[in-house]
C-alpha positions as CSV (number, residue, x, y, z in Angstrom):
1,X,0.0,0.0,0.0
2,X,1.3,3.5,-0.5
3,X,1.0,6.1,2.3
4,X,-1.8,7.9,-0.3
5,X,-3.4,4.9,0.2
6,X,-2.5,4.5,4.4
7,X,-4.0,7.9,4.9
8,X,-7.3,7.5,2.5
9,X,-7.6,3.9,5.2
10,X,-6.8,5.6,8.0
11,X,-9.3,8.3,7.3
12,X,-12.0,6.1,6.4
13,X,-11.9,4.4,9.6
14,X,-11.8,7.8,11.4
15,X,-14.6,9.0,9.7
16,X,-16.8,5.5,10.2
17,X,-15.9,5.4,14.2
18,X,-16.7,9.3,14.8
19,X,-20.2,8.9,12.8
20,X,-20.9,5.9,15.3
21,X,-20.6,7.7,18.1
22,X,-23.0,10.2,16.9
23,X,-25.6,8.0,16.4
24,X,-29.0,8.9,18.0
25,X,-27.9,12.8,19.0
26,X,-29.6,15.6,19.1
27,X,-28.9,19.4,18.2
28,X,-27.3,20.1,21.5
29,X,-28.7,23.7,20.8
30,X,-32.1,23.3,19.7
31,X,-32.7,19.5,20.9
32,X,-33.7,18.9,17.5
33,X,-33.0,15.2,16.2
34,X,-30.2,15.1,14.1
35,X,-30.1,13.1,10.5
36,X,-27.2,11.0,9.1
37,X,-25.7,14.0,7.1
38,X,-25.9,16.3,10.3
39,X,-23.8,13.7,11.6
40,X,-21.2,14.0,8.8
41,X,-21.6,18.1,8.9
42,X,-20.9,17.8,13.0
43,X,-17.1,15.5,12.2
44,X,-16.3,18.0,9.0
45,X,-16.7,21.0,10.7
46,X,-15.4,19.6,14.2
47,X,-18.2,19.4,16.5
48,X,-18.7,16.4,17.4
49,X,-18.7,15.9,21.0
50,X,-21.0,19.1,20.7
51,X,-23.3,18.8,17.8
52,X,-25.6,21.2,16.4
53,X,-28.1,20.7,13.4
54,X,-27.4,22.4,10.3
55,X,-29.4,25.5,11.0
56,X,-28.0,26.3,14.4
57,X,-24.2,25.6,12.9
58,X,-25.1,27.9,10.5
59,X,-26.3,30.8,12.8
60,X,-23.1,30.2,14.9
61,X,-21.1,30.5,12.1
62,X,-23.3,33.8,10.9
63,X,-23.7,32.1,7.8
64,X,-26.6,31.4,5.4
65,X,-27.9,27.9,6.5
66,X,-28.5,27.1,2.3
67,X,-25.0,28.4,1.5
68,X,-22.9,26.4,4.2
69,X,-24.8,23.1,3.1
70,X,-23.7,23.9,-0.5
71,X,-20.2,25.0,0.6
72,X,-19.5,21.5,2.7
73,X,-21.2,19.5,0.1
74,X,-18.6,21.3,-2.6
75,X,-15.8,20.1,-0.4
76,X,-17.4,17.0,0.5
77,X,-17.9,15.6,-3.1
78,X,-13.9,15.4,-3.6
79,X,-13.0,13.0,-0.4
80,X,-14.3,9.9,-0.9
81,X,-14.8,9.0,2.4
82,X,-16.9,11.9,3.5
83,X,-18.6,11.5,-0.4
84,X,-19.6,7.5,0.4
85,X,-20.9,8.9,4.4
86,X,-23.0,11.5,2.6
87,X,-24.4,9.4,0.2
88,X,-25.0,6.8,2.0
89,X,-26.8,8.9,4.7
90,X,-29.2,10.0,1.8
91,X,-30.0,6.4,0.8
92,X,-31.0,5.5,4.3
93,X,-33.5,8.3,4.5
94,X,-35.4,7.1,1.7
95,X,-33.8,10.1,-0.8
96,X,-31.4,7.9,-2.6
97,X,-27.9,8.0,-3.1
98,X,-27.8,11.8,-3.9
99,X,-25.6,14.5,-3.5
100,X,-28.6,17.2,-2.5
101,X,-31.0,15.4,0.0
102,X,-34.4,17.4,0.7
103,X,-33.5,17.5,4.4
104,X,-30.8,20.0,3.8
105,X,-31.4,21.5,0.0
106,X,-34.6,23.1,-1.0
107,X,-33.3,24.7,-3.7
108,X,-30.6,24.5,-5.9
109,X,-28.0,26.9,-5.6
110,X,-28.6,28.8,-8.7
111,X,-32.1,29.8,-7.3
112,X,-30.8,30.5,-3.6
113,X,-28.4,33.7,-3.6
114,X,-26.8,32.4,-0.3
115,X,-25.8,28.9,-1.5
116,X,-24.1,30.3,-4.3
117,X,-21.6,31.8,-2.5
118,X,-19.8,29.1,-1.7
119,X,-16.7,30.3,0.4
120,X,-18.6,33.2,2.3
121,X,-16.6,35.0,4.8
122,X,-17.1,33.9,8.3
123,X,-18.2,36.9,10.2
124,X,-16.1,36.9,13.5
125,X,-18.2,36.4,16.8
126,X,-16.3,39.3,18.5
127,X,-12.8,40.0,19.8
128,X,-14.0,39.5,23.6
129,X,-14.5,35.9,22.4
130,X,-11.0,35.1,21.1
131,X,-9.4,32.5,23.7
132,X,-6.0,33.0,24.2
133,X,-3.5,31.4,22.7
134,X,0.1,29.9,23.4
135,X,2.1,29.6,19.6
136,X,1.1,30.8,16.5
137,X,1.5,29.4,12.8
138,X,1.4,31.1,9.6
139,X,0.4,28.1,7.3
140,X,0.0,31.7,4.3
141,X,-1.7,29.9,0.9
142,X,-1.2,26.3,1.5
143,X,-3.8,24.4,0.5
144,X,-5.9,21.3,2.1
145,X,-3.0,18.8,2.0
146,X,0.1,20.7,2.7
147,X,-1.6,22.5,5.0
148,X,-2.5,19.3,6.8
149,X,0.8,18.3,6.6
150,X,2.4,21.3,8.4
151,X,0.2,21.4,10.9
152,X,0.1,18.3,11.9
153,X,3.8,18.0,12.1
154,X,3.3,21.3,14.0
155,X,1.2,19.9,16.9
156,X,3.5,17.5,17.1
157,X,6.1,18.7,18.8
158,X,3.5,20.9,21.4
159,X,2.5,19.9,24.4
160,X,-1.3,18.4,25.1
161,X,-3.7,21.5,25.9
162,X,-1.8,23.8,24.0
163,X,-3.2,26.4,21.8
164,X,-2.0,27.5,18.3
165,X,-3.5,30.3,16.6
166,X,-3.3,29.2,13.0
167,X,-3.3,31.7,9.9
168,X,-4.5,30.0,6.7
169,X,-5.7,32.0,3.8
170,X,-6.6,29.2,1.1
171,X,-10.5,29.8,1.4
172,X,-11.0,26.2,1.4
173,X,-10.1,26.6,5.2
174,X,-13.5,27.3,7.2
175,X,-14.3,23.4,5.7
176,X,-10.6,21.8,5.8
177,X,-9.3,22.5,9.6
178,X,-12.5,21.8,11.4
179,X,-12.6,18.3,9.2
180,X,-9.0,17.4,10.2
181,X,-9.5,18.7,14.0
182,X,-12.5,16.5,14.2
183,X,-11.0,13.5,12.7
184,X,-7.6,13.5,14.8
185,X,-9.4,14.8,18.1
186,X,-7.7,18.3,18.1
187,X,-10.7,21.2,19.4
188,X,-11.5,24.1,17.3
189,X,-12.2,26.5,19.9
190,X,-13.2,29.4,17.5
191,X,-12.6,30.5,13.9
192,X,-12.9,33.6,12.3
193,X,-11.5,33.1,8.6
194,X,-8.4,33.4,8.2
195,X,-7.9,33.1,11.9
196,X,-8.0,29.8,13.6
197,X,-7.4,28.4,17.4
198,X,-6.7,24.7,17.8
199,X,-6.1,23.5,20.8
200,X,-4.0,19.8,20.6
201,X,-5.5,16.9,22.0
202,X,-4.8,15.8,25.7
203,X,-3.9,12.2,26.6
């Protein structure tokens, strides 16, 4: 196997034990009941051990509930893991194996304004709320994978609790970090594109 391949495994088998464990939760906002692709929304954009339905993720995020289900499906259609979760999710609720289930997409982007805009700014929640942080990284333009990579190097060599306020431009971001953080078990304690605070796993 090569390590492409290692990773894509490894991944997989993230991705299969986090949705598990989410099985039967509700919107820990709302107390709505979540479906199977809330479940795959709540590991990508790294809430799991706090999820939210799409709606109330969205208001957090003060985004356009439409434009961030078009935005993660966008990233979601090229990882095959998250892709096969997705579609699968749709299948057991009767839609089918499609891309654009009715329980998230009334519309299709061209007739919502919001969903077209797939890589809205996120809209910062306010300075006060900014936690602290210990080390800072500059990951500049790297894309998804190198961007990965450095950080996870990066966390590596820090110590379990500590905070790193990561800088990543590449607008594919506000989707990519919170999907690795909640895959590895790192907490995104608040984002505010390009501005992100991770804080590395304990023991």
């Amino acid at each position: 196997m090569t390590a492409a391949v290692d990773d894509e495994v490894e991944t997989s088998s993230a991705l299969e034990r986090a949705l598990a464990l989410l099985q039967g939760s509700d919107c820990k906002r709302c107390g709505k009941h979540l479906c199977g692709h809330e479940y795959v929304l709540a590991v990508l954009l790294g809430t799991r051990h706090t999820p939210r339905c799409r709606d109330c993720t969205a208001s957090e995020m003060n985004e356009a509930a439409p434009a961030l289900s078009e935005r993660a499906l966008q990233w979601i259609l090229r990882r095959d893991c998250y892709k096969e979760a997705w579609r699968a999710a749709s299948a057991e609720e009767g839609f089918g194996r499609v891309d654009r289930p009715q329980c998230l997409f009334s519309s299709s982007p061209s007739e919502d304004p919001a969903a077209s805009d797939l890589m809205t700014e996120h809209c910062t929640e306010g300075a006060a709320k900014e936690p602290p942080h210990d080390t800072s990284l500059d990951a500049g333009n790297l894309g998804c994978g190198d961007l990965v990579l450095r950080l996870r190097n990066e966390m590596k060599q820090l110590a379990p609790g500590t905070v790193v306020l990561v800088t990543a431009l590449d607008p594919a971001a506000p989707i990519d970090l919170p999907a690795w953080c909640g895959l590895v078990g790192h907490t995104l304690l608040h984002q505010s594109h390009p501005r992100y605070w991770i804080q590395r796993k304990k023991p």
